[in-house]
C-alpha positions in Angstrom: 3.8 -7.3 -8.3 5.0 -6.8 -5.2 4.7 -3.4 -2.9 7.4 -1.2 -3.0 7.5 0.1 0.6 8.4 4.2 1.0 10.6 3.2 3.6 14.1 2.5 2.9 16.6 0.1 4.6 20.2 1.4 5.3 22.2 -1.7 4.2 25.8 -0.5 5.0 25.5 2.6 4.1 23.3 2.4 0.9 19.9 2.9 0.8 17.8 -0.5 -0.6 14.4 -0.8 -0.9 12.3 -2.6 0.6 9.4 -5.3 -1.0 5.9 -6.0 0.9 3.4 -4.1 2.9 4.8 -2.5 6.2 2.8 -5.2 9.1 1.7 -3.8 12.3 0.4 -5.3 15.0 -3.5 -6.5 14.9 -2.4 -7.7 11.4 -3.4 -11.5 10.8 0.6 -13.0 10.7 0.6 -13.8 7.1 1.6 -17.7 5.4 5.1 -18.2 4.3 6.9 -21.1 3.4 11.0 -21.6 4.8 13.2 -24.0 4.3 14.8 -25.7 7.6 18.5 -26.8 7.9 17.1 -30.0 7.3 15.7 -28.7 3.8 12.5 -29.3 4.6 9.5 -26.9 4.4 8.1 -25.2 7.6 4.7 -23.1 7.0 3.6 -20.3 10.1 1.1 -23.4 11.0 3.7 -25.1 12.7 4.1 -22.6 15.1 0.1 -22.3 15.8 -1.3 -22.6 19.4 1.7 -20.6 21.3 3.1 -16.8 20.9 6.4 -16.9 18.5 9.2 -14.4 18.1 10.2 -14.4 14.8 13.8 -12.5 14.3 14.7 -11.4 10.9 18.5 -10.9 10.0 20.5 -10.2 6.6 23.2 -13.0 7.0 24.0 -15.3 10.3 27.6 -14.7 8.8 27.9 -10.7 10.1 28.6 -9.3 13.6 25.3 -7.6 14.4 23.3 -10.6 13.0 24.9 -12.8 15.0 24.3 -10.9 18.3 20.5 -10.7 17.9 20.2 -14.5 17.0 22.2 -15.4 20.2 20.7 -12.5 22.3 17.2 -14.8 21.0 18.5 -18.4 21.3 19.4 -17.8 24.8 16.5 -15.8 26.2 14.6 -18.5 24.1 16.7 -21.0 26.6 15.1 -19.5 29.8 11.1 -18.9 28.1 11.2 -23.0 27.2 8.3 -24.4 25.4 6.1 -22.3 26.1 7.1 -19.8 23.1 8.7 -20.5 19.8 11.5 -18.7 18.6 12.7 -18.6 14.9 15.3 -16.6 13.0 14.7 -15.9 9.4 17.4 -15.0 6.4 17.7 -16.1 3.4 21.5 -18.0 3.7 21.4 -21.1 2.9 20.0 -23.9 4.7 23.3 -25.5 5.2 25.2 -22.1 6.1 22.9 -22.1 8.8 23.2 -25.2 10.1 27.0 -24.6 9.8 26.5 -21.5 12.1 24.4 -22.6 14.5 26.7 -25.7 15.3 30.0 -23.4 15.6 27.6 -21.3 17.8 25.5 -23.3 19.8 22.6 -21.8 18.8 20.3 -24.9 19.8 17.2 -23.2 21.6 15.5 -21.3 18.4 15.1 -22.6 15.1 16.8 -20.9 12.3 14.6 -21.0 8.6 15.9 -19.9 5.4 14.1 -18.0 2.8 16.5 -18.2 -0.1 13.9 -20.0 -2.1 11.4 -17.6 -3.0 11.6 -15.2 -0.6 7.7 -15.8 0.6 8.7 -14.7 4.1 10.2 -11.5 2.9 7.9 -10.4 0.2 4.6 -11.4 2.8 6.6 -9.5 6.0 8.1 -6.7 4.2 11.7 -7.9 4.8 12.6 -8.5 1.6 15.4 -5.9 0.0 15.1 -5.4 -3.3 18.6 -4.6 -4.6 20.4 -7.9 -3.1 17.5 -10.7 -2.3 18.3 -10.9 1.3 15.8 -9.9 4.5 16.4 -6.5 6.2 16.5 -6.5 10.2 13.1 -6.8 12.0 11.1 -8.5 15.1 7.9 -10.2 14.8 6.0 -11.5 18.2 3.1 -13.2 17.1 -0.4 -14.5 19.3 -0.6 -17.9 19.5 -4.1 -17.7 16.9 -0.9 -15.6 14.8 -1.8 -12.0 15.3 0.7 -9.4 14.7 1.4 -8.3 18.4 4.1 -6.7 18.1 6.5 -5.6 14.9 9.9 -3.6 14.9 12.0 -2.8 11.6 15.2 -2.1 12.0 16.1 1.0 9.9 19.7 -0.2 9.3 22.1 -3.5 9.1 24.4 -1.8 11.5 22.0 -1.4 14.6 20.1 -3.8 16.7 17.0 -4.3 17.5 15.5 -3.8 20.8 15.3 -6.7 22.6 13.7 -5.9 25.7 10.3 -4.5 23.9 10.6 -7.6 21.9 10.9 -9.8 24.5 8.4 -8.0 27.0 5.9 -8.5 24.0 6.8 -12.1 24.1 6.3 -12.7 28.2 3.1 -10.1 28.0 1.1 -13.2 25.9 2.7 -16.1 28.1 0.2 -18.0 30.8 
C-alpha cells in the first residue's frame, strides 16, 4: 500500500493527492526503474559515481513543463559530463522522444514512468487521481544521497532553478 502523503498537489486548480513518502535530503535516493525513449530500462545505478538533477514534470506537452525541461537541458549544456541531468513524467516514451526532437532538448535525458510508476510511488511524485508525476527537483550525491529536494506545490508554477542548480555546482570537483 502506498503512503498517502498530507500534502496535496494543486493540479490546475484541483487538489490531487499525492502517493509516497515526502524525501528530504540525507535520504538514501531510492531505486526506480524508467523506461527511455528507446524503451529500454534505466535503474538510478546508471547514474552512480557523479551528482544528478533529476526534474520531475506532469506532461512535456504543457507550457510550464516545458520551460523547466529546457531551463535544465540547457544549463545541463554548460555543466557537461560532469553531472547528469534527467527529466521524469510518465508520457510515453515515444511522446518524449517526439518532444525532445521538435525541441532540441539533447543535453538531459528524458525517462518515462508510465509503466508502473516506480519513480513516482518511491519519490513521492506520483498523483493519485490521474497517474501522472506532480512537479519536483531532486539533486542527488554521486553515492545517491538526497542533497537537495523541492516539491512544487502546484502544475502552474516553476521550480526554482537557481537553488536547484547551486545544489548541483555545490557537489561538482
Amino acid at each position: 500500500m502506498a503512503i498517502e502523503r498530507a500534502e496535496a498537489f494543486d493540479l490546475l486548480g484541483t487538489m490531487v493527492t499525492l502517493l509516497g513518502p515526502a524525501l528530504k535530503p540525507g535520504d538514501q535516493a531510492p531505486a526506480f526503474a524508467l523506461v527511455s525513449n528507446d524503451l529500454s530500462p534505466v535503474t538510478l545505478e546508471r547514474f552512480r559515481g557523479k551528482p544528478l538533477l533529476i526534474s520531475v514534470v506532469p506532461s512535456l506537452d504543457t507550457g510550464v513543463c516545458a520551460i523547466q525541461t529546457n531551463t535544465f537541458d540547457k544549463e545541463a549544456a554548460t555543466i557537461g559530463d560532469q553531472a547528469s541531468f534527467m527529466t521524469v513524467s510518465a508520457d510515453l516514451p515515444f511522446a518524449q522522444k517526439r518532444w525532445c526532437g521538435a525541441n532540441n532538448a539533447i543535453n538531459g535525458q528524458t525517462l518515462s514512468d508510465y509503466f508502473d510508476m516506480s519513480f513516482g510511488l518511491a519519490y513521492g511524485t506520483y498523483i493519485k487521481e490521474v497517474r501522472l508525476e506532480s512537479r519536483a527537483v531532486f539533486v542527488l550525491d554521486g553515492a545517491g544521497i538526497i542533497r537537495y529536494v523541492e516539491y512544487v506545490p502546484g502544475a502552474r508554477q516553476e521550480p526554482n532553478y537557481g537553488e536547484a542548480l547551486a545544489a548541483l555546482r555545490g557537489l561538482l570537483s
